[in-house]
N, C-alpha and C positions, 0 to 999 in steps of 0.2 A: 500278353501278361494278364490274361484273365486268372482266376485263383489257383490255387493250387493245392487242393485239396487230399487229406489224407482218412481217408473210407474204410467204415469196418465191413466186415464179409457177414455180418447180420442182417443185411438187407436178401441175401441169397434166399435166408431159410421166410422173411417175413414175405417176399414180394414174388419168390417162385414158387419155395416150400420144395426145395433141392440142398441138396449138402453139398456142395464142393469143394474139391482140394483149392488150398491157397496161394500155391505156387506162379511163377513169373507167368506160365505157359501151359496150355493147353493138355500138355501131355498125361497128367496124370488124372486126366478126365476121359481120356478114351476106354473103350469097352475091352479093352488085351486085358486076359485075364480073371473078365466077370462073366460068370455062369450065364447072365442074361445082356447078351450086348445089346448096347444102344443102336436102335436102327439109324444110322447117321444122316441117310436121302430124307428122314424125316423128323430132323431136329437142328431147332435152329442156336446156334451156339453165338452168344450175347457178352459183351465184354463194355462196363459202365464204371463211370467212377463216381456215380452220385449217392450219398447217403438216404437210407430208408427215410428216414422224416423229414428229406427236403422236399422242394415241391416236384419236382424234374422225378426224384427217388418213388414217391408218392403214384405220383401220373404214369408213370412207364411203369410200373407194378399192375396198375389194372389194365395197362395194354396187354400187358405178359397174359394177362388171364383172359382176355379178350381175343388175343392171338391164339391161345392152346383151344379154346372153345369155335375158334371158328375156320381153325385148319384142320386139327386132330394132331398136330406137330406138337411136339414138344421143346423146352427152352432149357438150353444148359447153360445156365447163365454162373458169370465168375465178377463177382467185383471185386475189382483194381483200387489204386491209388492214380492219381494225376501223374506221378517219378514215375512209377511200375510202367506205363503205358509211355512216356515217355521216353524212357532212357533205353526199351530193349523194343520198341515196336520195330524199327528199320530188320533185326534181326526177324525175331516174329514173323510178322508179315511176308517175310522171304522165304516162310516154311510151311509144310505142312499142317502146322497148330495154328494157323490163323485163324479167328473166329469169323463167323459168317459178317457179322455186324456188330461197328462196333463205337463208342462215343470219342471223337475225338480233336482235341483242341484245333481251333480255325487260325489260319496266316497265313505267310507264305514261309514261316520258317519250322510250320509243321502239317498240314495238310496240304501245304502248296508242295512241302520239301518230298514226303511220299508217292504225291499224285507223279512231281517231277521223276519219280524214281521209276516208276513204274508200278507203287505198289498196290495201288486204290483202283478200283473198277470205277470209267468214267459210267456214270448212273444217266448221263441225257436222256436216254432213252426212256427211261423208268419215271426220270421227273414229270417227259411230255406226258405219259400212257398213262399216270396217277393224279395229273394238274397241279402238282405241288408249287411247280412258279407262279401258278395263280391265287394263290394264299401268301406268299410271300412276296411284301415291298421289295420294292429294287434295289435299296439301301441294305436289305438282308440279304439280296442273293450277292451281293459283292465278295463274302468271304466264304459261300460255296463253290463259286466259279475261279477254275486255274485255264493258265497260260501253258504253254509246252516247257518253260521254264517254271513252271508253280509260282508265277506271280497272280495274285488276287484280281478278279474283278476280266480274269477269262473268258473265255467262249464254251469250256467244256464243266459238268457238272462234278463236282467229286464229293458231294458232301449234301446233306440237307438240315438244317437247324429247325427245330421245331418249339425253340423258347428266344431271347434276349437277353440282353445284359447290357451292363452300364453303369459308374461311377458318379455316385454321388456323393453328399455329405450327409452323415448321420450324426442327429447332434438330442441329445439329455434334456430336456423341454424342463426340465427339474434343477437343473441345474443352472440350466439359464435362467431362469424364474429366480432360482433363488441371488442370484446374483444382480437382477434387474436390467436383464440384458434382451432385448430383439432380435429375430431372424434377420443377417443382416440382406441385402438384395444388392451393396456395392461392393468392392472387391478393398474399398478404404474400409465400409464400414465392418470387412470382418476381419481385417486387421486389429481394428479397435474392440472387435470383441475377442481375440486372442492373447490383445494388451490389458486387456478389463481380468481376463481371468488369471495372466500371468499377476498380475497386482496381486491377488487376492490369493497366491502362493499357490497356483493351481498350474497343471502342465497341460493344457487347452487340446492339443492333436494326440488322438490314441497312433501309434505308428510302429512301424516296423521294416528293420534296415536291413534282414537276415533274408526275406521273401519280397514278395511283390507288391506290398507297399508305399515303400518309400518310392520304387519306381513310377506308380502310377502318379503322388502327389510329383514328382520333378514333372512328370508328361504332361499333367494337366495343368503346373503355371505356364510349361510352353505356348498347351494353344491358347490359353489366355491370351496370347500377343500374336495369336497365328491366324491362318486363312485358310482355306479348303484347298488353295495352290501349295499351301508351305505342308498341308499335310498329303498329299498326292506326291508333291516331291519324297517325302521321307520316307512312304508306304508304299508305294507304287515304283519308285524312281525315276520318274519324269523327268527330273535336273536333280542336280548335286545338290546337298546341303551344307549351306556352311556352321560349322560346328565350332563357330566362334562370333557365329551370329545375332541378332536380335532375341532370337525368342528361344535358342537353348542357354545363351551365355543369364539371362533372363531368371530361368527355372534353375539353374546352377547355383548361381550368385543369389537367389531367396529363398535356397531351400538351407542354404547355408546360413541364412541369416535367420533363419528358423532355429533352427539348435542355438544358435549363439545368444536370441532373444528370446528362450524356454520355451517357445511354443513347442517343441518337442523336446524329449526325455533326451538327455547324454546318453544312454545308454542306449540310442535305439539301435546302433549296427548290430546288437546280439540278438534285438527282438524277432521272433515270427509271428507271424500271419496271427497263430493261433494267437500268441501271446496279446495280442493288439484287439484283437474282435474277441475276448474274453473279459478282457478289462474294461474296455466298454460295456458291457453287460454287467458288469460288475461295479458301475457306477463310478470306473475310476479316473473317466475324461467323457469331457462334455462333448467333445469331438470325434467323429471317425471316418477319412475323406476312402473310400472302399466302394466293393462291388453290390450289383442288387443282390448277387447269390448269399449275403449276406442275413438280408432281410426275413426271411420265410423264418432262420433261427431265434433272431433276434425278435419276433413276432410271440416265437413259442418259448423261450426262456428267459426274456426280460420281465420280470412281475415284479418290480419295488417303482418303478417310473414309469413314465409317459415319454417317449417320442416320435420324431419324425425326423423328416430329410427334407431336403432346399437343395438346389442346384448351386453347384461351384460359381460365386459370385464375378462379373465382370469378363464370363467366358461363354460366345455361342459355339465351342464346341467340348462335347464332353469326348472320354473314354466308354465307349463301348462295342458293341458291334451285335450277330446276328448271337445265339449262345456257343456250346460246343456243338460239332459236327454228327451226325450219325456217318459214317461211312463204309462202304463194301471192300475190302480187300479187296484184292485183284486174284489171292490163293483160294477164297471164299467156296465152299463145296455147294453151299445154298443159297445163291442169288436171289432166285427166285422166293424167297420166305424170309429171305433179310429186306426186299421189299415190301411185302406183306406186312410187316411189323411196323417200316416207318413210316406207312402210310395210316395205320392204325395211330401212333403219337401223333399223326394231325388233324384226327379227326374232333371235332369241336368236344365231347363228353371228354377227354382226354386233357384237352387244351383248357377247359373250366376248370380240371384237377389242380393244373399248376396252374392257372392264376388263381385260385382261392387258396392259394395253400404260401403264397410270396413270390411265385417267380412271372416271369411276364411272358404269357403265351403270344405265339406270334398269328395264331389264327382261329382265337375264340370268337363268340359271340359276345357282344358285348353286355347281354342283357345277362348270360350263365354267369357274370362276373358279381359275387353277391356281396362280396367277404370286403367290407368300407378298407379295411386298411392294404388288403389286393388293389382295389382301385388306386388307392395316391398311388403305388408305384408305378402301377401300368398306365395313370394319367401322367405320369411323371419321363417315363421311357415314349410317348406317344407325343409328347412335347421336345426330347429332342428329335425325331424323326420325322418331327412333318416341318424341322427347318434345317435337315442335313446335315443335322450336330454331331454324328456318331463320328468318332475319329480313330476307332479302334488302339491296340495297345502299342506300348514303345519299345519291347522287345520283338517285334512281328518279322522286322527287315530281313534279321541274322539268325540261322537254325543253333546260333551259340552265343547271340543279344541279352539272353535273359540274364546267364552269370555274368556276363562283363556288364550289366548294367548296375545288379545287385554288389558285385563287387567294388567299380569303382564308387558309386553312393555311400558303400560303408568308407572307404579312402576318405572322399567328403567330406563326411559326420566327421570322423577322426582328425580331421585337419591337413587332408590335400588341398594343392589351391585349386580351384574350382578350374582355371584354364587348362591344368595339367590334367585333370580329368576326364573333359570337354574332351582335351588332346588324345585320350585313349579311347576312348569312346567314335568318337569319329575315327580311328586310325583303322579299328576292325570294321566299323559300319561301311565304311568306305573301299575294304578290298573286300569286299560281297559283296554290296551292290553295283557296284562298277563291272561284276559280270554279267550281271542283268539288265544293264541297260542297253 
């Protein structure tokens, strides 16, 4: 359940200076047709779903131009949405218009589910022959490496990540001030700062019950109560979960008590993503418990306040993991220059772009890191990783977890009981994983 992001195609014209058709698929970028074809042996066709002004959009723009200067290839790049690539890759991928390389979500119920399928080039080979395992912690190759069934944390490579991510709390230093309130550090004391702001007629959590937010806050009061076995079981499937347990019946039962004690809006089952990380910029909650990809935004279009972010209180482990995946098709015409590229995004001038721009490179220098408010977050993702807090997301299990989780959360909010939910949630989690074990 990392973001879910919806991408204009203006990044094409600023970070390749190509025009491309907007379409699902590949097709109406081929040369049938045009007086001068594209020589295809020598163009590498790129498929991203990052926005020009993010950091990731940013950094992989000067690889673009660093690539064309030092192959002679050319890049016919198409940007996606997170759905677009989502919902028609299995087709895709199973065809001719598969792009050489391309950015795509880490799990096992979406790059583990392809690799499973047969449709990913396993890249072993390319990893050893370029050192990329040696720039990457061990805690980051876990959601590039699959199993023969596309379970995580494999022997064979299918993916390489070249940023991070991770959930935290983003909270109004303005708002808090004005209220006369503390970063809280215990998990009571930011109760009482979400009762301090309810007092004072204010709705404390920006949120959203329509996307992936209200899923991440249920997941993260889980591992509040959880352990690195209780998250191996639910991610990995190591043993059963019980889904009437300690630490989901836990996050069920207090996200419920959330809405009921305002800390979040009654209307959050209609909210999106957008709607939640807009209002907060907009000074309309002091709160917003979300992703780093977050950040790099909120950096460049927050100007009436001041803030920052604190770790989810009375939890060593967060939501996150390595970022999204680069990966090769397995229909891929140019292997050989779709490595070339990703080995380009890890090279440290690349890796300084996105962390000075908000995202968290996974293999800068530490000194290229100039940009003070780059640093808290990359001090902040470096802190849970050197105590093996990353717990990745709560949709990952099931290649069809994300809507039944978003679903039943909005049931929730709306007044299911929290058990009959728990009950539906476990019924699917459990005839999936039970074939994986």
């Amino acid at each position: 359940m990392a973001r879910r992001s919806h991408l204009t195609a203006k990044r094409a014209a600023a970070a390749v200076g190509l025009v491309m058709a907007a379409g699902l698929v590949l097709a109406g970028c081929s040369g049938a047709g045009s007086s001068a074809a594209t020589d295809s042996s020598n163009t590498l066709k790129l498929w991203d779903y990052e926005s020009a002004d993010s950091a990731m959009g940013k950094g992989w723009a000067q690889a673009v131009k660093i690539f064309e200067q030092e192959t002679g290839a050319k890049v016919e790049y198409e940007s996606k949405s997170f759905e677009q690539i989502r919902s028609t890759a299995s087709q895709v991928l199973n065809s001719d218009e598969a792009p050489d390389v391309m950015e795509y979500n880490k799990g096992n119920a979406t790059a583990g589910l392809l690799a499973s399928q047969g449709l990913l080039t396993d890249i072993s080979g390319a990893v050893s022959q370029y050192g990329w395992d040696k720039k990457l912690a061990s805690s980051l190759q876990t959601t590039a490496k699959y199993d023969d069934k596309g379970i995580m944390g494999g022997d064979k490579w299918y993916g390489v990540p070249n940023y991070g991510e991770f959930v935290t709390v983003y909270y109004n230093k303005q708002m808090f001030a004005d209220a006369g309130l503390q970063v809280p550090t215990t998990y009571d004391d930011f109760v009482k700062v979400l009762d301090a702001f309810v007092a004072k007629g204010i709705t404390p959590l920006a949120e959203a019950g329509a996307e992936y937010p209200l899923g991440q806050l249920w997941y993260q009061l889980a591992l509040s109560k959880a352990d690195r076995n209780w998250v191996n079981d639910y991610q990995l499937y190591k043993s059963p979960v019980d889904w009437q347990g300690t630490q989901i019946s836990y996050a069920t039962d207090t996200l419920k008590q959330y809405v009921d004690k305002g800390y979040i809006s009654k209307d959050v089952a209609g909210m999106k993503a957008e709607d939640a990380g807009t209002a907060f910029i907009a000074g309309k909650y002091p709160i917003f418990v979300s992703g780093s990809w977050w950040y790099g935004r909120f950096t460049s279009e927050i100007k009436n306040y001041d803030w920052g972010i604190f770790p989810f209180p009375g939890s060593d482990l967060s939501l996150g993991s390595s970022g999204n995946l680069w990966v090769v098709p397995a229909n891929a015409k140019n292997k050989d220059l779709a490595y070339k590229f990703i080995d380009i995004t890890m090279r440290p001038e690349i890796q300084a772009i996105i962390g000075n721009n908000g995202g968290v490179p996974v293999a800068a220098n530490p000194s290229d890191i100039t940009d003070a408010k780059s640093k808290e977050l990359i001090s902040a993702f470096n802190a849970i990783t050197a105590k093996d807090g990353l717990a990745f997301y709560p949709d990952w299990p099931t290649p069809t977890f994300y809507d039944t989780l978003v679903a039943q959360l909005q049931n929730l909010v709306n007044g299911t009981d929290p058990s009959k939910v728990q009950s539906a949630l476990g019924s699917e989690y459990e005839t999936y994983a039970s074939t994986m074990r």
